[in-house]
RODO-2510 file (C-alpha; in nm, 4 decimals, decimal comma):
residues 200
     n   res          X          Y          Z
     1     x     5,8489    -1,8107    -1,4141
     2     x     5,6600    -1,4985    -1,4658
     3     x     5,2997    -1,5348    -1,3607
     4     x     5,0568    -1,4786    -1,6409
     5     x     4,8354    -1,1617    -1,6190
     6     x     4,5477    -1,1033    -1,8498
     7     x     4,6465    -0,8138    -2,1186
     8     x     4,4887    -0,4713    -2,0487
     9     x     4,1956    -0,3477    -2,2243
    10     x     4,2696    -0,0063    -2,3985
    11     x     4,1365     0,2856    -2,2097
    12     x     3,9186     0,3596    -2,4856
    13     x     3,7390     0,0449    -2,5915
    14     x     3,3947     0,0077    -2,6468
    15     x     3,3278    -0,1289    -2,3232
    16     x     3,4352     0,1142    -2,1010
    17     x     3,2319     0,3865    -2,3569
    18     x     2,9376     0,2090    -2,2773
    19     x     3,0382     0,1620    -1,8885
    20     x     3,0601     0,5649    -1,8493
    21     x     2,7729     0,6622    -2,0689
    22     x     2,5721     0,4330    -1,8587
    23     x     2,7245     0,5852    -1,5457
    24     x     2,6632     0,9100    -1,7175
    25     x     2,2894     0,8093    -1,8269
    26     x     2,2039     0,7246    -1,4947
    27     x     2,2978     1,0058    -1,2880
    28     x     2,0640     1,1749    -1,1082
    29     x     2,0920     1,4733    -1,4112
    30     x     1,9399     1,2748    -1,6661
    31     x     1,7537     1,0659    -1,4289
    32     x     1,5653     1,4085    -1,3512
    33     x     1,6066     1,5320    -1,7455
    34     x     1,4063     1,2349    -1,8812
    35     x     1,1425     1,1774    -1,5954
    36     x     0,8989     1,4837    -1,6302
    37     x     0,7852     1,4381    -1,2722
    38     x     1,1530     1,6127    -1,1474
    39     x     1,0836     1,9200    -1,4069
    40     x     1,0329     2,2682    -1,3168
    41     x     0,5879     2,3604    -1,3424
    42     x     0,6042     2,6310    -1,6131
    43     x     0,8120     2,3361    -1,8503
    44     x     0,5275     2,0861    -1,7767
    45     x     0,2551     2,2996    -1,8230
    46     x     0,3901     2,5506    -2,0478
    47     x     0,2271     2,3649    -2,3545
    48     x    -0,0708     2,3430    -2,1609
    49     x    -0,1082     2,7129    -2,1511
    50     x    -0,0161     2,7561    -2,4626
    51     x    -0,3390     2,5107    -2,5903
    52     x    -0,6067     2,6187    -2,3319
    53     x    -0,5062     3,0308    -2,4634
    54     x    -0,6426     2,8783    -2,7751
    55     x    -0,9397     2,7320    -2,6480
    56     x    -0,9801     3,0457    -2,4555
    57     x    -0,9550     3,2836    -2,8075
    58     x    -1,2053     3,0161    -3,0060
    59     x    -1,4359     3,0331    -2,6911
    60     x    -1,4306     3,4257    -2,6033
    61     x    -1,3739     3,3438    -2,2232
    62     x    -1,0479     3,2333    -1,9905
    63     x    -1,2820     3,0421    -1,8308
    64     x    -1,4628     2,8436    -2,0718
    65     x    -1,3627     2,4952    -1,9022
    66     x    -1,5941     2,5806    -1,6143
    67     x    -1,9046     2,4884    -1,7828
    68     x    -1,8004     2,1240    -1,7352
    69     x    -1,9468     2,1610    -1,3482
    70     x    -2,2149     2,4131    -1,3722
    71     x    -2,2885     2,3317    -1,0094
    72     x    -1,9699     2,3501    -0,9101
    73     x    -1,8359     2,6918    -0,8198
    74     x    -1,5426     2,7959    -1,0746
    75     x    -1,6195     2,4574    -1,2011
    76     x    -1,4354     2,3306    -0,9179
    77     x    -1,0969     2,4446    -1,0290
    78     x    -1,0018     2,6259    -0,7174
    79     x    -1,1425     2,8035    -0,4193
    80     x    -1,5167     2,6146    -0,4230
    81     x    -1,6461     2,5887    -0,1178
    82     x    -1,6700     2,2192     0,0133
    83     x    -1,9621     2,2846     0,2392
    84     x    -2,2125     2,3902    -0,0680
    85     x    -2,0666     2,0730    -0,2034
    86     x    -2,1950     1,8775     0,0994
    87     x    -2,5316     2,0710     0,1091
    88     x    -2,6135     1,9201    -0,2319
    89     x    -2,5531     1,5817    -0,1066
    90     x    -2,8302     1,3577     0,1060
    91     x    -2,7353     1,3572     0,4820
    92     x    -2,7083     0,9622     0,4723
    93     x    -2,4321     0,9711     0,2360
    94     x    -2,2063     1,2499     0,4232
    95     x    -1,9657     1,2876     0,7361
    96     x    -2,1604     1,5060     1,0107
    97     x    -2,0571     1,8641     0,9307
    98     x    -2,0405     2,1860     1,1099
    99     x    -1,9221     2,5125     0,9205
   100     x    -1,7100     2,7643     1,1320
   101     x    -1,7566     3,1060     1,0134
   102     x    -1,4077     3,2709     0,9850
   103     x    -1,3175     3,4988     1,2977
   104     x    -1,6128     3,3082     1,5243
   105     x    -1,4914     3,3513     1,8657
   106     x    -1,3290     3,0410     2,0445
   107     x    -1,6337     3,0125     2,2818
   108     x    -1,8912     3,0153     2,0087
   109     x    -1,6706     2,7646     1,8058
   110     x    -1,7552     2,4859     2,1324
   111     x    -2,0837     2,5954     2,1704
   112     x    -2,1413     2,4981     1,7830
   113     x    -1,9041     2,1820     1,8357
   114     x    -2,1096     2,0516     2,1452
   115     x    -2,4262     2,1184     2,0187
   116     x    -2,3092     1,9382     1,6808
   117     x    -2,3083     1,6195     1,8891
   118     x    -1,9570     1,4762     1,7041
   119     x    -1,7542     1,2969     1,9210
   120     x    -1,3501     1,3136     1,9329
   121     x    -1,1554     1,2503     1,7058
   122     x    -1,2412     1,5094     1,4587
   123     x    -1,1157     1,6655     1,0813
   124     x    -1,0845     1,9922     1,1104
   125     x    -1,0473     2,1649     0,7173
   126     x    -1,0900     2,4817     0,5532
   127     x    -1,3723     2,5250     0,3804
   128     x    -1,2255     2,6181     0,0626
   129     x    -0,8572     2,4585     0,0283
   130     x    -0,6124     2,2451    -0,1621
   131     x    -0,4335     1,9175    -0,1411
   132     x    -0,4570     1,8264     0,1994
   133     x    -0,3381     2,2356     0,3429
   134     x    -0,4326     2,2766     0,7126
   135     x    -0,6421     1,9080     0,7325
   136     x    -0,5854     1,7954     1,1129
   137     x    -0,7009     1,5329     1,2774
   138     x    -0,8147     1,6337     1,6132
   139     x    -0,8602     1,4480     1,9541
   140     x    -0,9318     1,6849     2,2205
   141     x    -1,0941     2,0186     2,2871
   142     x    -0,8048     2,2085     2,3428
   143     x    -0,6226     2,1194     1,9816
   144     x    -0,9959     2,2199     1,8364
   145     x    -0,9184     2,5692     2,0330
   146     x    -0,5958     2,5770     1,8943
   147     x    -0,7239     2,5322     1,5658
   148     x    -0,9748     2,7705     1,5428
   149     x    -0,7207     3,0411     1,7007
   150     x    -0,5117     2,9338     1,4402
   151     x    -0,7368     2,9272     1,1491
   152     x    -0,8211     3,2882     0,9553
   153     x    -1,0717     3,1566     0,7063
   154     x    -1,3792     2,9732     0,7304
   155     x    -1,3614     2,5828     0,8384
   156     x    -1,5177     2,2616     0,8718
   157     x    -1,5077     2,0238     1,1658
   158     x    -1,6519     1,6976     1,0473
   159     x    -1,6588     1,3214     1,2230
   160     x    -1,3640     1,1005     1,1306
   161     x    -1,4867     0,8544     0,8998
   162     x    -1,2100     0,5124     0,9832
   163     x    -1,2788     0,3109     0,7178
   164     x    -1,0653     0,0206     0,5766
   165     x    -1,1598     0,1385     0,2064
   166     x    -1,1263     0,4729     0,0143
   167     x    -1,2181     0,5231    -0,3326
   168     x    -1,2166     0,8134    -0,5822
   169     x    -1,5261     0,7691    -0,8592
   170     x    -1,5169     0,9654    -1,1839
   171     x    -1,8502     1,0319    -1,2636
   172     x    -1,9885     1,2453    -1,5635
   173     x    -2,3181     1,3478    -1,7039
   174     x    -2,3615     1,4844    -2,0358
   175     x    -2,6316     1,7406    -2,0705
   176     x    -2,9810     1,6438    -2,1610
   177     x    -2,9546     1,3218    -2,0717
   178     x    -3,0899     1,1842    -1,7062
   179     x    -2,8069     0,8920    -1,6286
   180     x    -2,4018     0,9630    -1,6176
   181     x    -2,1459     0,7362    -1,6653
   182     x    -1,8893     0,5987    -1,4240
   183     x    -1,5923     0,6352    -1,6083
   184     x    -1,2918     0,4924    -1,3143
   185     x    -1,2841     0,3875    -0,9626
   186     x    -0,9517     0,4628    -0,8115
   187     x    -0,8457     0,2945    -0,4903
   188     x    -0,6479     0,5320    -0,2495
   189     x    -0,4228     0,4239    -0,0147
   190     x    -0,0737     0,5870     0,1672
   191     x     0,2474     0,4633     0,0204
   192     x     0,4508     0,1797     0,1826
   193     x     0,7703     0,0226     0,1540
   194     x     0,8439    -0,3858     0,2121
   195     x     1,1481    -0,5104     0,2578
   196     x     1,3475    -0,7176     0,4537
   197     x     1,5429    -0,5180     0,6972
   198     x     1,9201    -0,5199     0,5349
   199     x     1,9386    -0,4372     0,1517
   200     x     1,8421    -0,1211     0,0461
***
């Protein structure tokens, strides 16, 4: 006696459609194609550009948008300089700060440093930069020597503030009137991953 086997589905059917247009849809193609995160700048912001060219015709400058920080430099879109941003802040609400001059020589750098009175560790930082380029943490005089070999531009050294809590606080003022608003409070904190050791 024959043993019974179950009859077998026609390559075609619905079933296996759906099976390889889900194995299709979920590829890392159209896993990239639908997630704008994965898409090339000039696609993301191209529509961007296109709207702030407006604004910039109906406003007779390119630079219109900067008038939202008037004591910000460039509105603080890109290159202000972080220590006049500290200098307009009271003392008790601010790292201690030195600002290196760019091309100081190494000697003068320590000099400034020890006189500064911050102890190790230290952030070093350019004074003007962007998303984290050439931040170090620093722990002994020779990695400060290093840095300021290293460094072409003009640069902070500042104490490290190790706190348990970071926030980010988006604050705005309208003109005219005396009190802002607090708008969000964002927490900040690194990315982690919990699991338990075998699946992935």
């Amino acid at each position: 006696m024959q043993p019974l086997s179950s009859p077998a589905r026609p390559v075609g059917s619905i079933s296996d459609i759906v099976s390889r247009f889900r194995l299709r849809f979920n590829s890392p193609f159209f896993i990239r194609l639908r997630s704008w995160e994965y898409w090339p700048f000039a696609v993301v912001y191209a529509p961007v550009i296109i709207y702030w060219l407006w604004l910039s015709v109906k406003a007779r400058s390119l630079f219109f948008f900067t008038a939202a920080n008037p004591g910000i430099e460039t509105g603080g879109m890109l290159g202000e300089s972080k220590i006049d941003l500290l200098n307009q802040i009271s003392d008790e609400f601010t790292p201690k700060t030195l600002f290196i001059a760019a091309n100081t020589p190494v000697n003068t750098v320590i000099d400034q440093y020890k006189t500064g009175g911050i102890p190790f560790p230290i952030i070093a930082k350019p004074n003007a930069g962007e998303r984290g380029w050439r931040v170090d943490k620093l722990n002994t005089e020779a990695e400060l020597v290093a840095y300021a070999r290293q460094s072409p531009i003009d640069f902070l050294v500042q104490e490290y503030v190790n706190e348990p809590l970071e926030l980010g606080v988006f604050y705005y003022r309208f003109p005219g009137q005396t009190q802002g608003i607090v708008s969000s409070i964002v927490q900040k904190e690194f990315l982690s991953i919990r699991g338990n050791g075998h699946d992935c």
